[in-house]
C-alpha positions in Angstrom: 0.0 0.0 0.0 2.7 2.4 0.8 4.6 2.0 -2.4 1.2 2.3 -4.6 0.4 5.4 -2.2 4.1 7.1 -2.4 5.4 5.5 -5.4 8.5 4.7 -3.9 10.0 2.3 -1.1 9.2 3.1 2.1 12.3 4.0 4.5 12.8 2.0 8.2 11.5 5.5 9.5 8.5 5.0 8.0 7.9 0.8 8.2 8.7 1.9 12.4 6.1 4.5 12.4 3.9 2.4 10.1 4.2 -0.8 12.9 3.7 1.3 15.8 0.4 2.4 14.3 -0.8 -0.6 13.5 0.3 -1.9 16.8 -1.6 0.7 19.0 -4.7 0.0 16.0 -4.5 -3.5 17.4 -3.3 -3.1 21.1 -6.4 -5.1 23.1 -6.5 -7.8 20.1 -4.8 -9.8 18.3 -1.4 -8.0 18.4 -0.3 -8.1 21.4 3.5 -8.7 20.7 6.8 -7.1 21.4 9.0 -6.2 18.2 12.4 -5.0 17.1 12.6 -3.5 13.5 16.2 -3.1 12.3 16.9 -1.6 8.9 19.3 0.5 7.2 18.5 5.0 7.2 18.4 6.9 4.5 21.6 8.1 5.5 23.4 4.6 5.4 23.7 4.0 9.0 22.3 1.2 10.8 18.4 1.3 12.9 16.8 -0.6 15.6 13.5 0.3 17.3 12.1 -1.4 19.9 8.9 -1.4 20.9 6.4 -2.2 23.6 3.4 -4.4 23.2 1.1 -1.2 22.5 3.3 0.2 19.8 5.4 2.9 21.6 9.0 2.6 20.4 12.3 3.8 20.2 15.2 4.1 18.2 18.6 2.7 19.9 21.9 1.5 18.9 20.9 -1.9 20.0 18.2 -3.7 22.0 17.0 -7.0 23.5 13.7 -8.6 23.6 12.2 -12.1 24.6 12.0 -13.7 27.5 16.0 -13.4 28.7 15.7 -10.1 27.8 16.9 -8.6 31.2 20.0 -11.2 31.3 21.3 -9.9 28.4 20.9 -6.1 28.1 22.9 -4.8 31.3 25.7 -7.3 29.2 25.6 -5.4 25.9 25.5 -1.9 27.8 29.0 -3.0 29.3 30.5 -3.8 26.5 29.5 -2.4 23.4 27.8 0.9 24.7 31.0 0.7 26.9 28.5 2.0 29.7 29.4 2.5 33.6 33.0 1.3 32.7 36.5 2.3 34.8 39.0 2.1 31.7 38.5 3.2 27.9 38.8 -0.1 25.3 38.8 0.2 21.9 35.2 -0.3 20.0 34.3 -3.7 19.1 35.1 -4.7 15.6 32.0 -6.8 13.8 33.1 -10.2 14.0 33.7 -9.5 18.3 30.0 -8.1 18.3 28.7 -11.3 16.6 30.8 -13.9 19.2 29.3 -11.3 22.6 25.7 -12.0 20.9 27.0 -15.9 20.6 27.7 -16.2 24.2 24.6 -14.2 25.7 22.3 -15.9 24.2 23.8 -19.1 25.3 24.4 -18.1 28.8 20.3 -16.9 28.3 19.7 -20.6 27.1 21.5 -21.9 30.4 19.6 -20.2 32.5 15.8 -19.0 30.7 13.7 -21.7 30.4 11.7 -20.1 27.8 14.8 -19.4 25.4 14.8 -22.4 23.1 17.8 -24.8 21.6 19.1 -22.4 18.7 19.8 -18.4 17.7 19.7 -16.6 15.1 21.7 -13.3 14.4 20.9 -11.2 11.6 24.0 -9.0 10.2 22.7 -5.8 8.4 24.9 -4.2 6.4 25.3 -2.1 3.3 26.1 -6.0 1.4 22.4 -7.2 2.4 21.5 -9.4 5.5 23.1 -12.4 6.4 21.8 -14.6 8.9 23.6 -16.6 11.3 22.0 -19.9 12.5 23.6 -22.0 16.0 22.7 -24.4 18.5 22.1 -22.8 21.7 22.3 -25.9 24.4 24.7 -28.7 23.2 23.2 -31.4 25.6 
């Protein structure tokens, strides 16, 4: 609808405004879900929004959501927001950020019981989106 409306793609700005609308359309049913949109700006730089279940939301570097949400967030404020920390470090390259997401969400598996057996990380870049598949719990 937006592209027959605006005759053109529409921008992760607009597909977040567009999704919290629809979500507070739909708040007492059927949608009652928590989302992350991630996307790429019009100025080539990366987006994620996050959103509560009645379609308020907000654009951050990064977020969590799910059911081991908490475990993990105070995690990536440490060390890749480099929040609350006593001594400067170098940003994390791509490839460092990928492993930290590896091991929180195992550690998550280990101890949510709602988390299931596998992950899935979705790299975003200028190349596309690759997807990253692994086995959370080995036993």
């Amino acid at each position: 609808m937006y592209e027959h409306q605006h005759r053109k793609q529409p921008s992760v700005t607009a597909i977040a405004q567009m999704l919290s609308t629809t979500l507070y359309y739909k708040r007492f049913f059927p949608y009652y879900t928590f989302n992350v949109l991630c996307g790429v700006d019009h100025e080539g730089k990366g987006a994620t929004y996050h959103y509560d279940a009645i379609g308020s939301f907000e654009r951050c570097p990064y977020t969590t959501s799910g059911s081991g949400s908490k475990l993990v967030m105070s995690v990536l404020d440490a060390q890749i927001d480099r929040e609350n920390q006593t001594h400067d470090a170098p940003p994390l390259s791509k490839q460092e950020i990928v492993e930290l997401c590896k091991d929180c969400l195992s550690s998550v598996g280990e101890r949510d019981i709602f988390t299931g057996d596998g992950g899935e990380i979705f790299i975003i870049d200028a190349g596309g989106v690759s997807k990253i598949n692994f086995e959370l719990k080995k036993d």
